[in-house]
C-alpha positions in Angstrom: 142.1 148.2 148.6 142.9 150.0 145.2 140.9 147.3 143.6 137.9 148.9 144.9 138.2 151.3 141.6 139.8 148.8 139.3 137.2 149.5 137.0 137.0 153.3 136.5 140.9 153.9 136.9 140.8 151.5 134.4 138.9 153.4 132.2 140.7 156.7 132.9 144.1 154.9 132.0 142.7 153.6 128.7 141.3 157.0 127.1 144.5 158.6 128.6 146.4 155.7 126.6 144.8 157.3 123.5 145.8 160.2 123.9 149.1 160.5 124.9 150.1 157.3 123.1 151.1 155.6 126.3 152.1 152.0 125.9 149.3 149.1 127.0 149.7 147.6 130.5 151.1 144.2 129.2 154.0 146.0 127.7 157.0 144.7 128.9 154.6 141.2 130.8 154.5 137.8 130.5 151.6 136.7 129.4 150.6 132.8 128.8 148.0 131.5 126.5 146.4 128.3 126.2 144.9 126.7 122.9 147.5 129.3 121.4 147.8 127.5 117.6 144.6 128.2 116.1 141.1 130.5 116.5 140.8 133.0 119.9 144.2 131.9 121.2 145.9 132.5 118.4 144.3 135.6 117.5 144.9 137.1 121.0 148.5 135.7 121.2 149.1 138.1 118.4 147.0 141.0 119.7 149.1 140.8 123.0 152.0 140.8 121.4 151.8 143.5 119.2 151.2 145.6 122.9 154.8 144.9 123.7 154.4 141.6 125.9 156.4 138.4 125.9 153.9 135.7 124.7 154.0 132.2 125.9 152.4 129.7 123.4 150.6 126.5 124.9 149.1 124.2 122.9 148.9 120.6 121.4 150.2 120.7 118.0 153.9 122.1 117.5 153.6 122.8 113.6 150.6 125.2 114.1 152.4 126.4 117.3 155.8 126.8 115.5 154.0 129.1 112.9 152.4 131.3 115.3 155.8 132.0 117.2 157.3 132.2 113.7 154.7 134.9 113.0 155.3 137.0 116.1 158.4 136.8 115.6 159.0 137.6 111.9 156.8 141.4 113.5 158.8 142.2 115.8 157.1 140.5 118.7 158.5 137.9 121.8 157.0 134.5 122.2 158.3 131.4 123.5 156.5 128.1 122.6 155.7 124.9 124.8 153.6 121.9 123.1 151.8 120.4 126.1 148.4 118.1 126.4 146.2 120.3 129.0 144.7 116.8 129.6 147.9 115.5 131.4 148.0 116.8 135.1 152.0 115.6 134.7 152.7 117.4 131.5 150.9 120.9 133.2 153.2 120.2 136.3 156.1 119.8 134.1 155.1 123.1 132.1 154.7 125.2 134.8 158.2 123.8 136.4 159.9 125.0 133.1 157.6 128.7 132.9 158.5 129.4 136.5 162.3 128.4 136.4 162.7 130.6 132.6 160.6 133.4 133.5 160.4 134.1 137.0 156.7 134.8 136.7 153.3 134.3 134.7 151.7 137.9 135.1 148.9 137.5 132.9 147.0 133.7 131.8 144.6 133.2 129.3 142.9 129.9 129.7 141.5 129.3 126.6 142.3 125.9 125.3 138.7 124.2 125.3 136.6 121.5 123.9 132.8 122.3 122.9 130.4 119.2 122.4 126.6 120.0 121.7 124.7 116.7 122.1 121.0 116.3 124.1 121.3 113.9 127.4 118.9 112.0 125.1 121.7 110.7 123.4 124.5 110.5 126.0 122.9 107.8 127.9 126.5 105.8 127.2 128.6 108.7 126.3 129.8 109.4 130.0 133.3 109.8 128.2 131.4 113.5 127.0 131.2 114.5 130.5 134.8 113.6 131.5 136.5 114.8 128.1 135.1 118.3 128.6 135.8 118.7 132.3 139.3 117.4 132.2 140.3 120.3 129.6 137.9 122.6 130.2 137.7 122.4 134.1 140.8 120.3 135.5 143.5 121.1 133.2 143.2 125.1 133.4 142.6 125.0 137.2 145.9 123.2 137.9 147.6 125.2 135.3 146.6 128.3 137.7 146.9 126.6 140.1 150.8 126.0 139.5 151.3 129.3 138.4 149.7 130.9 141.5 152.0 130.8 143.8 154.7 133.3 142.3 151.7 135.4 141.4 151.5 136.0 145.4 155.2 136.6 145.6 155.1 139.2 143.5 151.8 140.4 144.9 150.1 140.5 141.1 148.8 138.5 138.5 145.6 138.6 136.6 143.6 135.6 135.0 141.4 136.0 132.1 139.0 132.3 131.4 137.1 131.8 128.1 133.9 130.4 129.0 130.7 130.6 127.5 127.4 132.7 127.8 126.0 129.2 128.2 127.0 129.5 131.5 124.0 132.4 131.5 121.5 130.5 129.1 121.8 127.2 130.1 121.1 126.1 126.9 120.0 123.0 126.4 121.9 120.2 124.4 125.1 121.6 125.9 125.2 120.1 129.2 128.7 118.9 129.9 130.3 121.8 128.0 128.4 124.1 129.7 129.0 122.2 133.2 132.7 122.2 132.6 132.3 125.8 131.8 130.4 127.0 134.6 133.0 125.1 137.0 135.7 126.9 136.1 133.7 130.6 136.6 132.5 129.5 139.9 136.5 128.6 140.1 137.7 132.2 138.5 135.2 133.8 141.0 136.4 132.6 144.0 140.0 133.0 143.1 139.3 136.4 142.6 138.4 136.7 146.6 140.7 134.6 147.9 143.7 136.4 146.3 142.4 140.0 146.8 144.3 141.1 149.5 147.6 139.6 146.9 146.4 141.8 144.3 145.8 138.8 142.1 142.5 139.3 139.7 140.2 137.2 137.1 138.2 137.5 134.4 136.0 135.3 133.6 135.1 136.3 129.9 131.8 134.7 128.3 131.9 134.7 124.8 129.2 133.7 122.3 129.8 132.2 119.0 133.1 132.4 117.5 133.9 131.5 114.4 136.8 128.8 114.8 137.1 125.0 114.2 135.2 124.6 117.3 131.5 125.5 115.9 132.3 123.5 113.0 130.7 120.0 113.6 127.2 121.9 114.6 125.2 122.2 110.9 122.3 124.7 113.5 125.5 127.4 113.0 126.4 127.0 109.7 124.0 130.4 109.0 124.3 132.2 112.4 126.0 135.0 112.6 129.4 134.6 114.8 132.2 136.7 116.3 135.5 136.8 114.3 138.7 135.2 116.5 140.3 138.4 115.8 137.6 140.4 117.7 137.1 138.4 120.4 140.9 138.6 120.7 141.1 142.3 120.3 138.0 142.1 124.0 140.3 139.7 125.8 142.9 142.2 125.2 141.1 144.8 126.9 139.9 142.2 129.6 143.6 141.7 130.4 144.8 145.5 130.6 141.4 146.1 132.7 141.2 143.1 134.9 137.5 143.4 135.0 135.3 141.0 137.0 132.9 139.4 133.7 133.0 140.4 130.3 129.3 139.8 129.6 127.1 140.0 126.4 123.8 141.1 125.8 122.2 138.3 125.3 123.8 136.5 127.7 122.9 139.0 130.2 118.9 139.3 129.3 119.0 135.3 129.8 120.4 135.2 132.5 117.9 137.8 133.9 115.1 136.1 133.0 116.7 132.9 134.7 116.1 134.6 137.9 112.9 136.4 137.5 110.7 133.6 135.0 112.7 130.7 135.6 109.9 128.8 133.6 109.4 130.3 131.2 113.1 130.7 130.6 112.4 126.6 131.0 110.1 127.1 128.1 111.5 129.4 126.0 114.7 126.7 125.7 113.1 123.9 125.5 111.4 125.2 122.1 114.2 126.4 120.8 116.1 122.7 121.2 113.1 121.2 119.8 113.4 123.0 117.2 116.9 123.0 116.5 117.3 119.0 116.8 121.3 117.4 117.3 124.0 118.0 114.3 124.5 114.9 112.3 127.6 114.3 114.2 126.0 114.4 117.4 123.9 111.4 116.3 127.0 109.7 115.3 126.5 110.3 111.6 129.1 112.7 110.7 132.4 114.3 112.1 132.8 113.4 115.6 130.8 116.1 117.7 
């Protein structure tokens, strides 16, 4: 039942980490991270390391892999690497067969490999491929990864999960429908793990960010001038989301939308639908650019 004050006891542990220099929580863990060569997985790969934990690198691309291990390493820091396709349910078993049989245990996963696509339903008429591209590595993939690594969570009666949605999950903002479908699956999925596995002591997060600057935002020309969240600080909040084990990590924004969801759900209708008309589909989207 100590779960009950997660929250404040974590807050009393963090200040009394600043002042008597204590080390962080995931000192001494194992901590796995998805989509771990490039942007927020990268960036919090590094962070985590630097607290002291042994990192484990998931992701598609071995070379940009390779160089983040190389970089933990040449610090001072732990990490193992593991190039795997999230896409393929046979390569995630065959991951978490290896994880579990060279480490025991996952204490802490980050499921932050992800695909964004920002295109109207107006223009997905024969684009179901959108819908199924997002929800096998945004929804399917991360689910069976926890799903795998579960199980010795239990045994040792701990384990905390930390997901990288989106605060379109909150918004429902229009153009982003199945990114923001695959998204809001696998909160409803965090959410629900969180109850089932209280009694085990086993937690999530499910952390919705806003815009980060990565490769991801790239293709959409509407973000070229917004204003966007560095990898490095999002990393440095998913940090604290790990070493907290807090239910949401929420924004502002995201928040007042999601209030006015519930209380004006039509005008919260209205309010998006202006803003999508007047923001119209990238270039790529319309299939005259980059792919979207």
């Amino acid at each position: 039942m100590s779960l009950l004050i997660q929250t404040p006891r974590a807050r009393v542990a963090r200040l009394a980490r600043r002042l008597t220099g204590a080390p962080s929580p995931l000192d001494g863990r194992t901590v796995l991270v998805t989509g771990a060569s490039s942007g927020i997985g990268e960036a919090t790969a590094l962070a985590v390391a630097r607290r002291g934990a042994h990192v484990l690198l998931v992701a598609r691309r071995a070379d940009e892999l390779e160089r983040v291990r190389a970089e933990i390493e040449a610090a001072g820091g732990v990490a193992s690497s593991y190039v795997v396709d999230l896409t393929d349910g046979d390569a995630i078993d065959a991951l978490v067969e290896q994880v579990l049989a060279e480490h025991g245990a996952v204490d802490y996963l980050v499921n932050n490999a992800g695909r964004s696509i920002r295109r109207s339903l107006a223009l997905s008429h024969d684009r179901f491929h959108d819908f199924e591209r997002t929800m096998a590595i945004n929804y399917f993939g991360p689910v069976r990864l926890t799903m795998g690594l579960l199980p010795a969570m239990r045994d040792q009666r701990f384990g905390h999960v930390v997901n990288i949605v989106t605060w379109g999950n909150q918004l429902k903002a229009p153009k982003f429908a199945p990114y923001i479908a695959s998204k809001s699956a696998l909160d409803v999925f965090g959410r629900i793990l969180g109850r089932e596995e209280f009694h085990h002591n086993i937690t999530c997060t499910n952390m919705r960010v806003a815009l980060v600057a990565t490769p991801m935002i790239g293709p959409t020309e509407a973000y070229a001038d917004r204003r966007a969240e560095s990898p490095e600080a999002c990393a440095e909040r998913v940090v604290r989301a790990l070493e907290d084990r807090p239910i949401t990590v929420n924004g502002v924004v995201g928040s007042v939308g999601e209030v006015l969801n519930l209380v004006a759900p039509r005008l919260s209708d209205l309010v998006m639908a202006e803003m999508a008309r007047r923001v119209p589909d990238s270039a790529a989207a319309r299939g005259e650019g980059p792919r979207a």
